[in-house]
C-alpha positions in Angstrom: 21.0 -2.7 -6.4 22.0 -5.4 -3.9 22.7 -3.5 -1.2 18.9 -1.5 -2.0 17.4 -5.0 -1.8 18.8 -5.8 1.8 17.7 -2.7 2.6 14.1 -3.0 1.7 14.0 -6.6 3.4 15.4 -5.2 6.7 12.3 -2.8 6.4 9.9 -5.1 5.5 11.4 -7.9 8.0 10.8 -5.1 10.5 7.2 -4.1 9.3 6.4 -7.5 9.9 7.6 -7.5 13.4 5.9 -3.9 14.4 2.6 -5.2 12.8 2.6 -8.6 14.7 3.1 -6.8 17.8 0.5 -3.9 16.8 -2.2 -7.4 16.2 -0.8 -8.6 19.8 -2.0 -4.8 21.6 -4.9 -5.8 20.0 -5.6 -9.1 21.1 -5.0 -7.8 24.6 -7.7 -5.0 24.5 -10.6 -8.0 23.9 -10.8 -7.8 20.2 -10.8 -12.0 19.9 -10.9 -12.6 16.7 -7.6 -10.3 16.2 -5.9 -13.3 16.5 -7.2 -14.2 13.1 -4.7 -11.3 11.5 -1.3 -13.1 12.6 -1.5 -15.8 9.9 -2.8 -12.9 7.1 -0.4 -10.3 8.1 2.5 -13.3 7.7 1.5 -14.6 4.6 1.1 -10.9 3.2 4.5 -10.1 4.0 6.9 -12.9 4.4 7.6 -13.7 0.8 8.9 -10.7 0.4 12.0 -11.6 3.2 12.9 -13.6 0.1 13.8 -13.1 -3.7 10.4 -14.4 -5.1 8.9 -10.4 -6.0 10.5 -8.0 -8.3 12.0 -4.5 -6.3 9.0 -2.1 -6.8 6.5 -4.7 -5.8 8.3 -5.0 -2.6 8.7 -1.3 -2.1 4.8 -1.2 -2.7 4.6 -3.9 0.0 6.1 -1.5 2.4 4.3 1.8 1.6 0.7 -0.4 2.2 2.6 -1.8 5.1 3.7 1.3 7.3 0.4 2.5 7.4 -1.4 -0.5 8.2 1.1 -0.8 11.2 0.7 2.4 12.7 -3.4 2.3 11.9 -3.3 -0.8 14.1 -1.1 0.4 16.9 -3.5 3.4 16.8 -7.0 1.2 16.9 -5.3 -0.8 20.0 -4.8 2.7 22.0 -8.1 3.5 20.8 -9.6 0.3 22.6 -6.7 0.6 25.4 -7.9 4.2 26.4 -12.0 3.0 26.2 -11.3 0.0 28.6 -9.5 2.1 31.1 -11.2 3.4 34.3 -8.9 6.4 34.3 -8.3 7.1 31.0 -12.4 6.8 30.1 -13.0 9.0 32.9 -10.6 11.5 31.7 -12.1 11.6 28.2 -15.8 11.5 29.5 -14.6 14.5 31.2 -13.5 16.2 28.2 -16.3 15.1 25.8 -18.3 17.7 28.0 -16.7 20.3 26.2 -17.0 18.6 22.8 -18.2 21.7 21.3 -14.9 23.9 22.0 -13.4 20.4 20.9 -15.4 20.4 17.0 -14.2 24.1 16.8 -10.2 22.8 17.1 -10.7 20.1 15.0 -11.9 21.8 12.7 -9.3 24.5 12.5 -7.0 21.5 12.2 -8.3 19.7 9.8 -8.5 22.9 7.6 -4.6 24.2 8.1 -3.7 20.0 7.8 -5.8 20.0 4.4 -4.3 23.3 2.9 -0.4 22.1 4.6 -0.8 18.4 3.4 -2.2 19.5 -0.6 0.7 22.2 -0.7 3.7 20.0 0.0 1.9 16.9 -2.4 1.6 19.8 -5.1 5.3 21.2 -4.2 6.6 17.3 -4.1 5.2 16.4 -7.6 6.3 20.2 -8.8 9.9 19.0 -7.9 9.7 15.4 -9.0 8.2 16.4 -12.3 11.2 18.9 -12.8 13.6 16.4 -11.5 12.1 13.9 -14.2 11.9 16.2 -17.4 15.7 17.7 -16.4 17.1 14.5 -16.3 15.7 13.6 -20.2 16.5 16.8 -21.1 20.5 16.3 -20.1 20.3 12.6 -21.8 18.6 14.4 -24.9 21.2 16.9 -25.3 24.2 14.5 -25.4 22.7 12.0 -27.7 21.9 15.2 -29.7 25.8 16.3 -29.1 27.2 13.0 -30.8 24.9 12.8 -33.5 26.6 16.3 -34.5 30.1 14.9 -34.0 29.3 12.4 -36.9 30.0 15.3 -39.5 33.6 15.1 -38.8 33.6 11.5 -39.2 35.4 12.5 -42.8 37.5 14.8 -42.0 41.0 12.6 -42.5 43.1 14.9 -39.7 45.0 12.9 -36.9 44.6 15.8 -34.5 40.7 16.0 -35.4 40.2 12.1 -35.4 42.4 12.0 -31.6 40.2 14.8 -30.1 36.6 13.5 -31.8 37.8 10.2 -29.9 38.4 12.0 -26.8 34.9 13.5 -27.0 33.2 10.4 -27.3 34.8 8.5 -24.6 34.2 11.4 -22.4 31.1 11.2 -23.2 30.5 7.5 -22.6 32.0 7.6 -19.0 29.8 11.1 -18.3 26.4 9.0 -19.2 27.9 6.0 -17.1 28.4 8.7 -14.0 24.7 9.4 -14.4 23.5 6.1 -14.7 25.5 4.9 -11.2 25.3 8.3 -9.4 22.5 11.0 -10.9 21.3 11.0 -7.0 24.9 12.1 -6.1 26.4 13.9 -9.4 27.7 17.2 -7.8 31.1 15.7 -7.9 33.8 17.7 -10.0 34.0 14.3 -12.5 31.1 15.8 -14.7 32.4 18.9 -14.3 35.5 18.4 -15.6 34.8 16.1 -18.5 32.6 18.8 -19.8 34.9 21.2 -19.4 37.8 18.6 -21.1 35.1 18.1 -24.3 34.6 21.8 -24.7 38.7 22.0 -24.6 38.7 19.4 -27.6 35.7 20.9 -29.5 38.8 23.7 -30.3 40.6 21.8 -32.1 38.3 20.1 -34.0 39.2 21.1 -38.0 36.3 22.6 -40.2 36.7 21.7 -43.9 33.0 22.2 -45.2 30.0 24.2 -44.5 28.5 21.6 -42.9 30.9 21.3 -41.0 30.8 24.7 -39.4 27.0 24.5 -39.1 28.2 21.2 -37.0 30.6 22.9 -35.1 28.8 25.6 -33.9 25.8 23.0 -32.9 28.1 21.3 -31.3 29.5 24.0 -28.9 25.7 25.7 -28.1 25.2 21.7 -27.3 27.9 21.7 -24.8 26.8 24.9 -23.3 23.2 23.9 -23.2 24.4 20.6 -21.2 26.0 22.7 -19.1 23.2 24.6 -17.6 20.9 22.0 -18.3 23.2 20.0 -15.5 23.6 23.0 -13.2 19.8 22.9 -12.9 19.2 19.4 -12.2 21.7 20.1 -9.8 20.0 22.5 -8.2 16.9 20.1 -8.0 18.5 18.4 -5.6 18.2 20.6 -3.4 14.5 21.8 -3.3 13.8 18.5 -0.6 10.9 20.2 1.8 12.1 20.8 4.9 11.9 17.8 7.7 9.9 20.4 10.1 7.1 20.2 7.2 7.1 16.5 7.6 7.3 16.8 11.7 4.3 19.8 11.6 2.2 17.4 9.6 2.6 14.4 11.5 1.6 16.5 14.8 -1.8 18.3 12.8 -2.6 14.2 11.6 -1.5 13.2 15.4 -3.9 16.0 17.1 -6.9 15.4 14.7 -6.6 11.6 15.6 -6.7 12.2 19.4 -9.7 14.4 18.9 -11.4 11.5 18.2 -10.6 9.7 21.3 -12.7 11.7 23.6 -16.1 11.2 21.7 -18.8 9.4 23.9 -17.7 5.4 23.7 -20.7 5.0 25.6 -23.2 2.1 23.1 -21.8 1.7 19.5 -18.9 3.6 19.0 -18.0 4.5 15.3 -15.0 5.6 15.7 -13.7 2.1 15.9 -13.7 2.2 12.3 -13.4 6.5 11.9 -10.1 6.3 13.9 -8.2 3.0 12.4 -9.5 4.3 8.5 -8.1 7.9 9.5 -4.6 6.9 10.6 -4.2 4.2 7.3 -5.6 7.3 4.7 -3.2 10.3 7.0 -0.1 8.0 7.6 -0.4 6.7 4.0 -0.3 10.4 2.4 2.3 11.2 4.6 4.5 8.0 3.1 4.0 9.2 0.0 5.2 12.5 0.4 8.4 11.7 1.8 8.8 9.5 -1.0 7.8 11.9 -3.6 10.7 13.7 -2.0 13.2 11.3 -2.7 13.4 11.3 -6.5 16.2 8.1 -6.4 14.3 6.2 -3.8 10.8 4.4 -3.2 7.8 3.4 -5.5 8.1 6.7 -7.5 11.4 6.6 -8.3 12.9 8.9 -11.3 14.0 6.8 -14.0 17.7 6.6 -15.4 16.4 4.7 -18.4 17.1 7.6 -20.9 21.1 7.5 -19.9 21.0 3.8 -20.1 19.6 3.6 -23.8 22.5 5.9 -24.9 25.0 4.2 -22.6 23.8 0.7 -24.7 24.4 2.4 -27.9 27.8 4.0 -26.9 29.0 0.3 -25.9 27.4 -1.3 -28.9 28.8 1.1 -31.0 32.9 0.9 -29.2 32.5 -3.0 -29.5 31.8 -3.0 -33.0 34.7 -0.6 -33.8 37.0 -2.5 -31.4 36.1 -5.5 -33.7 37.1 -3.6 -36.5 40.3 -2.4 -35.1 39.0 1.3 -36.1 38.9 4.6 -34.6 35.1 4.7 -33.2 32.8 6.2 -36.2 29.5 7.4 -34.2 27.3 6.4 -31.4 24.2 6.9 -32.3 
């Protein structure tokens, strides 16, 4: 968590630096009262350099911040390329053909519309998956140890050893996911599940109930199992980088389109181009982070694991106190 924290104030240390020097381009192209932004763009971001905001209001801080960054940068090129001799010349030049111009952008804007609502559709596919997978796994154990409580009675050694066993397994599986659901394809899982399923075989039926427990408990275990094969495979389904790249050239392209309009008298596209770049740069932020589940403002929760890993602690603390063999967990 620490080390997530540095992370985000290196970000939004350097967000702050790209944005004063974004306000500085502008300054230079005659925009006076640009100078005006430097104290609201520090005040904005500067308290969170420091431990005064929770961690999603400061990753919020960043996703508004990124795209008002590169919006600015782009406004200053905008006013950079209408003050130049050359450059204005050159896009005078090409406004003459604005008409073969309107037919690209709108082909653009079309195949960037259909491109950009596909992956945000994909993203939230995946994210929502990711999300119900991951309470689905934590359902399925809690529903696992509530079963194990029928042979609670049974006054074996050899069942009472292996129930333990199943337990603790099952307390240091929930504190894997808790520390490293982004990263569980290690064996550790793996194995514990396949150590519980071991002891499950040796567990002693000596009622009907019992049984009906028993054979619960092993469709549990095998439910887990693929139930945690395909969140694993939900890792996987990140969109390619070349979507990402592909998108930011189709928002890149549409933007420059604008560029060559006629700046001749007012010129709307001081607002059009600025507004365009926040609305594109900010939907493209929010993609990638839709497509990092364990990172961001939408971040899936581990809150489900959590709850159970408070009971299982609660639960070996108050049979530790007893000097007993733990009774249940849930």
């Amino acid at each position: 968590m620490q080390t997530s924290s540095n992370s985000q104030k290196s970000v939004a240390a350097l967000i702050l630096i790209l944005g004063c020097a974004a306000i500085y381009s502008l300054q230079n192209t005659s925009l006076e009262w640009a100078v005006w932004l430097y104290p609201l763009w520090i005040a904005t971001l500067v308290p969170f350099l420091f431990q005064r905001y929770g961690n999603m209001i400061g990753m919020l801080a960043i996703r508004f911040g990124i795209p008002i960054v590169v919006s600015l940068f782009i406004w200053a090129a905008f006013r950079y390329v209408s003050q130049s001799q050359f450059l204005n010349a050159y896009a005078r030049q090409l406004y003459q053909d604005w008409d073969t111009i309107t037919v690209a952008l709108s082909i653009f804007s079309t195949l960037h519309a259909i491109t950009f609502a596909f992956c945000l559709w994909k993203a939230m596919q995946d994210f929502d998956d990711h999300k119900n997978t991951l309470h689905d796994e934590a359902n399925q154990i809690l529903s696992i140890s509530s079963l194990l409580r029928f042979f609670d009675n049974v006054q074996l050694a050899d069942t009472q050893k292996n129930l333990a066993k199943i337990r603790t397994d099952l307390s240091i599986y929930v504190s894997n996911m808790i520390n490293n659901a982004q990263t569980d394809i290690q064996n550790e899982n793996s194995k514990i599940l396949g150590d519980c399923i071991d002891y499950v075989e040796y567990l002693e039926v000596k009622h009907d109930n019992d049984r009906i427990a028993l054979e619960g408990i092993v469709k549990g275990f095998s439910k887990l199992i693929m139930i945690r094969s395909h969140r694993i495979s939900c890792l996987s389904n990140n969109m390619s980088p070349f979507l990402f790249l592909i998108i930011a050239i189709m928002s890149a392209a549409i933007i420059a389109m604008f560029f060559v309009r006629n700046p001749t008298g007012f010129n709307s596209n001081e607002f059009i181009i600025p507004l365009i770049s926040f609305v594109y740069t900010f939907l493209l932020v929010m993609l990638i982070d839709l497509d990092r589940p364990f990172d961001g403002y939408w971040k899936v929760s581990v809150e489900a694991f959590e709850s159970i890993d408070l009971k299982f602690r609660k639960n070996i603390q108050k049979n530790a106190n007893q000097n007993k063999t733990p009774q249940t967990f849930v």
